[in-house]
N, C-alpha and C positions, 0 to 999 in steps of 0.2 A: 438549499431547498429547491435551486433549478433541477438539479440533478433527483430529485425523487418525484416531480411534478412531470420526469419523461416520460417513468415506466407508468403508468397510467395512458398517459400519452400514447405510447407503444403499444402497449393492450389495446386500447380504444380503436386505432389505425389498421391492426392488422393480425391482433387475435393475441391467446395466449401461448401459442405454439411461436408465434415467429417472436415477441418477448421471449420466449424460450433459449429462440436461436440469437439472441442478441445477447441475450446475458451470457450465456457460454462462450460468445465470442470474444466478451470482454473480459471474462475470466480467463480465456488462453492469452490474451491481448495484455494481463495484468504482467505476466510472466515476462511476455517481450516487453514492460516496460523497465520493470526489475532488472532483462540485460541491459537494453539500451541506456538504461541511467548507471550501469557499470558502478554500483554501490558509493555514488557521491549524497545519495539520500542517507545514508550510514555515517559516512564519516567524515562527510563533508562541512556538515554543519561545527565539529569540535577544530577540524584545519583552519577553516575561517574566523572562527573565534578566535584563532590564538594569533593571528599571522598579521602579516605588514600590507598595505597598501598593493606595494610588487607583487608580495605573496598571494594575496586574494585575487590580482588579475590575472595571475598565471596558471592558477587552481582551477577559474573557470574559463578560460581560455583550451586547457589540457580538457576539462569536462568537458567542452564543445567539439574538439577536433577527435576525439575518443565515441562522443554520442553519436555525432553526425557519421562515422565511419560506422556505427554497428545501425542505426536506425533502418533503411532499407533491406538490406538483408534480414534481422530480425524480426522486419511488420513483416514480407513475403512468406517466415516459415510460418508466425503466428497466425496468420490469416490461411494459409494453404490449411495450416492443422484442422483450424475451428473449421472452415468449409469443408472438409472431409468428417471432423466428428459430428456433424448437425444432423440432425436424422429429418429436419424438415427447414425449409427455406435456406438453403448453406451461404448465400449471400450476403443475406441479413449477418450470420455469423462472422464472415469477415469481412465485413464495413465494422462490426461492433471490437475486431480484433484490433483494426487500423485505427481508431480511438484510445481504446487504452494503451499498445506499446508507446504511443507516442506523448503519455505522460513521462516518458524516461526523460525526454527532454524538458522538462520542468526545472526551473532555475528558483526554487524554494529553502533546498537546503540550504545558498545562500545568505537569502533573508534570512532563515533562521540563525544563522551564525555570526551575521551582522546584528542580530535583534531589531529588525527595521517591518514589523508586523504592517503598516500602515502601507507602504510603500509593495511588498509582496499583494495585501490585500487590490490597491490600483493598478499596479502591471501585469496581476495573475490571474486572482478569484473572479475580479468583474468580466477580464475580455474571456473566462472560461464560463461565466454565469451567461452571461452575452451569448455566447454560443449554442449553449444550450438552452436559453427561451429562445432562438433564433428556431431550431429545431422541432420544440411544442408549439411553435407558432404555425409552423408549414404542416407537422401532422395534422395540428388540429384544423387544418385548412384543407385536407383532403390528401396530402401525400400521404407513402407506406410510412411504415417505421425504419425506413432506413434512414429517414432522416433527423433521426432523434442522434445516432452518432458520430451523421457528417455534419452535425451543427456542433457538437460538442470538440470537434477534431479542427473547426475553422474555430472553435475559441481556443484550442490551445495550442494550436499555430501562433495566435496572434500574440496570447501570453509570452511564449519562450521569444517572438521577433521583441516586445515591447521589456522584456528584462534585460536580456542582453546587450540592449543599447543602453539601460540605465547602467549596466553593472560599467561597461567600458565608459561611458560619462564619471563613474561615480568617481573610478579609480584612478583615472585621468586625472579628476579634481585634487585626490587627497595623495596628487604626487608619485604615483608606481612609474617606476624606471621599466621601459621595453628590456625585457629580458626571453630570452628565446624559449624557447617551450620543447619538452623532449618528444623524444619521438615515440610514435603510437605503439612499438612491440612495448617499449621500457614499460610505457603509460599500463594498458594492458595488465603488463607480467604486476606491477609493483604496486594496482588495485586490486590484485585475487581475489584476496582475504576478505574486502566487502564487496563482491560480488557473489561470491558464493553463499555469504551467509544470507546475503538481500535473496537471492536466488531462491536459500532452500526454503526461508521464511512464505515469500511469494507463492511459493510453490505447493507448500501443503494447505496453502488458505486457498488457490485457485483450482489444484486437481480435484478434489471429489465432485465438483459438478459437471466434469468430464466421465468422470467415474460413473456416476449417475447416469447418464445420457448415454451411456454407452450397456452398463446390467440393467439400468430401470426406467426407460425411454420414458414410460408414462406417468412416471412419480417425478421430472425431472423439470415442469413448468411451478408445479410447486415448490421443491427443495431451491429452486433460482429465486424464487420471491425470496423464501426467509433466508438464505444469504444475500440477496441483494439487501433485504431490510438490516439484518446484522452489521452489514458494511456501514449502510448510511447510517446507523445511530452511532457508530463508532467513530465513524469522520466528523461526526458533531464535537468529539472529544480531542479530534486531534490539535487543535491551538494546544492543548495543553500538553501535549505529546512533543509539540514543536518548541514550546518557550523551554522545557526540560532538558533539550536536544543543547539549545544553547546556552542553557543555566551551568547544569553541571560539569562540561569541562573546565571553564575557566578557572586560573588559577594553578596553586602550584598542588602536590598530590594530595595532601594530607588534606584540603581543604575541597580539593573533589573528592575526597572517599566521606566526609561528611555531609557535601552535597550528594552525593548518591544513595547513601543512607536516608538522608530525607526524601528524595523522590520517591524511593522504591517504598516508605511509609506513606506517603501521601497517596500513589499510585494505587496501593491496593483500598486503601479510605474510598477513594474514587471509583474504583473496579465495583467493589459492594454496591455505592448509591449508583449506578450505571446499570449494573444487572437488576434492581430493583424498577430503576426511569423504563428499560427496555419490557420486561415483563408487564408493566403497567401502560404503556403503551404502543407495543407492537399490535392488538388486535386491530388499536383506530389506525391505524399503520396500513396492516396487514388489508383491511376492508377496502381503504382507499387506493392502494398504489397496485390491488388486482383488480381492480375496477369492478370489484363487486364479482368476480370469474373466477378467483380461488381463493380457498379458505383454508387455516391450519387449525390444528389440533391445540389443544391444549399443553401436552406434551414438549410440542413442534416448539412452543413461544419459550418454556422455562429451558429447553436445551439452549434455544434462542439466546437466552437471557445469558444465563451461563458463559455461553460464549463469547459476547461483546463483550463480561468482563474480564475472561482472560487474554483477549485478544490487546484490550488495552494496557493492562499490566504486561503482559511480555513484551509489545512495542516500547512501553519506556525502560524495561527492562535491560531491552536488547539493544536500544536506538540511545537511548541515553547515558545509559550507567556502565554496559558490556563497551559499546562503542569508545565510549572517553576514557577506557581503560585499556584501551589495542586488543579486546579478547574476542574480536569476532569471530575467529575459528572455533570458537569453540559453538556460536551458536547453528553454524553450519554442520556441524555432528550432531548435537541436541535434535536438531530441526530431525535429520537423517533419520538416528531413532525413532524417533516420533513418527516420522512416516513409515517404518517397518511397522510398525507397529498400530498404528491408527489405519492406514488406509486400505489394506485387507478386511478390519473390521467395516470402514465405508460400504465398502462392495458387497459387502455379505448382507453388512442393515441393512443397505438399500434394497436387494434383492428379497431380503426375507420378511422388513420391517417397515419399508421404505421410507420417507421422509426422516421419521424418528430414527430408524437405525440407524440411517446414512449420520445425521448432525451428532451420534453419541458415539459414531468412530474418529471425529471429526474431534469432537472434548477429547474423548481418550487421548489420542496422538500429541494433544496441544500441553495437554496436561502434565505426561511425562518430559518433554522440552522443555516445561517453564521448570520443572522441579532440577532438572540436568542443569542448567542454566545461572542457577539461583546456589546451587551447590559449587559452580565453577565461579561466580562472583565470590561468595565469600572464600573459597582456599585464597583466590586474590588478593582480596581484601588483606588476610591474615600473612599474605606474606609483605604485603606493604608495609603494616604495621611491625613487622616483626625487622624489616630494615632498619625502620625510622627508629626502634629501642637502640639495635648495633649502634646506630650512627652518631646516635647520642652518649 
């Protein structure tokens, strides 16, 4: 809830145009987080479920010596990009960039692979909650809006200093042997596969309001609201995206392909009451978090809606069920298509339809990926099964 009590906050401080330029920053900023966290959000969580003591501190030991070499360079492009795309305030944009990449460095997949929800919640959520009332505390005391992201950027500093010391406490406790950690090309070359898929995924949810801001300057403070609001009703869902993450690999195959089975039923159960919560509640949403300074369509909301629940479904999709099965590659092609094909329509909506057109090239793209996706799970699926008869 800190996190949607900003953008009000940011309207209020310093208009709807430099909210504009911050939320683009954070969606170029989303990307560089995507690299900097070099896909241990993917596949991190099934390695640490499965692995030893040793293993788990050498997993995030390699996460760290891997993050912290791509962080710097990747906030620099991030931030250069959004302050060149901004068409007003470019600064705001990249302070708002320097915030998100620096979510790569989140030590959550983790928790989620340990199952230790209580413990992520104290080392993570608070000092990044912290940060961001820290942030609506000083706008609404008279600073700009830049400091809605440099509050949220000293919470999650503090989180990734305050995990990290738990993770080496923890593993220390339950016995890992010092064992040496390889070197950053190997590391690098031998995580491709979940960085590219984290990559292409990140990438088709953060480019259209680059898209936007560049064909339809002035339909672009709007279309940043109802994806900013799509995001937040969707990270409302995410615990359950993260327990799913550590539920279904565990175990030996046969017994992950019927936990996967049941996520991806439960998932779409969910997807449905989700796109109905969102359509029902985006307007009081929508009214408060523009401060009363933009309004959507009626249209704007059911695309809205739409989209949170496929956004939720392909995340457990992609994060839970593709991932515990090593088929990342394949959602990094899905993704691909989906962007041939969805983000040309972006730019044309937006230019000819705006808001509405932009968020229905936006479905289109997501739409073909989850069907690609869900078509490469189950031949999977059907050749596990079709071992498991041989073997018998």
């Amino acid at each position: 809830m800190t996190s949607l009590a900003a953008i009000p906050a940011m309207i209020a401080a310093s208009g709807q145009a430099a909210w504009g330029s911050v939320a683009l920053g954070q969606a170029i900023g989303t990307i560089g987080g995507v690299a900097v966290g070099y896909g241990w959000g993917w596949f991190g969580p099934a390695r640490i479920a499965q692995n030893s003591a040793t293993e788990r501190r050498i997993e995030y030991i390699e996460s760290i010596k891997a993050r912290a070499s791509l962080f710097v360079p990747v906030t620099a492009v991030a931030a250069t990009v959004a302050y060149l795309l901004a068409s007003t305030d470019p600064t705001f944009a990249a302070v708002g960039a320097l915030y998100t990449t620096s979510i790569g460095l989140t030590a959550n997949w983790y928790f989620v692979g340990s199952v230790r929800p209580y413990t992520m919640l104290s080392l993570e959520t608070l000092p990044r909650a912290a940060g961001t009332l820290l942030g609506v505390l000083l706008m609404y005391q008279g600073h700009s809006a830049i400091a809605g992201p440099l509050g949220m950027f000293a919470g999650m500093a503090a989180g990734f200093v305050f995990s990290s010391m738990w993770v080496m406490w923890e593993t220390k406790r339950d016995g890992a042997a010092a064992v040496p950690t390889r070197s950053l090309k190997i590391l690098l070359h031998s995580n491709r596969h979940g960085i590219f898929s984290a990559l292409g995924s990140v990438t088709y949810v953060a480019a259209p309001i680059a898209i936007v801001s560049v064909v339809a300057p002035a339909v672009q403070p709007a279309f940043a609201l109802a994806d900013k609001v799509k995001q937040q009703i969707y990270l409302t869902s995410g615990p359950a995206v993260t327990v799913l993450q550590g539920w279904v690999p565990r175990g030996p195959e046969e017994g992950r392909i019927r936990r996967a089975n049941a996520a991806l039923l439960s998932a779409g159960a969910c997807s449905i009451a989700l796109g109905f919560a969102t359509w029902a509640l985006a307007p009081t949403l929508v009214s408060w978090l523009g401060s009363n300074q933009i309004a959507l369509t009626g249209g704007v909301v059911v695309l809205m809606s739409a989209l949170v629940a496929l956004i939720f479904f392909q995340a457990v999709l992609e994060r839970a069920v593709l991932a515990s099965f090593e088929q990342l590659g394949i959602v990094a092609t899905a993704i691909l298509i989906g962007s041939i094909v969805g983000m040309p329509v972006v730019g044309f909506g937006a230019h000819s339809f705006g808001t509405v057109g932009a968020l229905s090239g936006v479905l289109l793209g997501m739409s073909l990926s989850v069907v690609i996706e869900l078509f490469a799970f189950a031949r999977g699926r059907k050749r596990v099964l079709q071992r498991k008869v041989l073997d018998t």
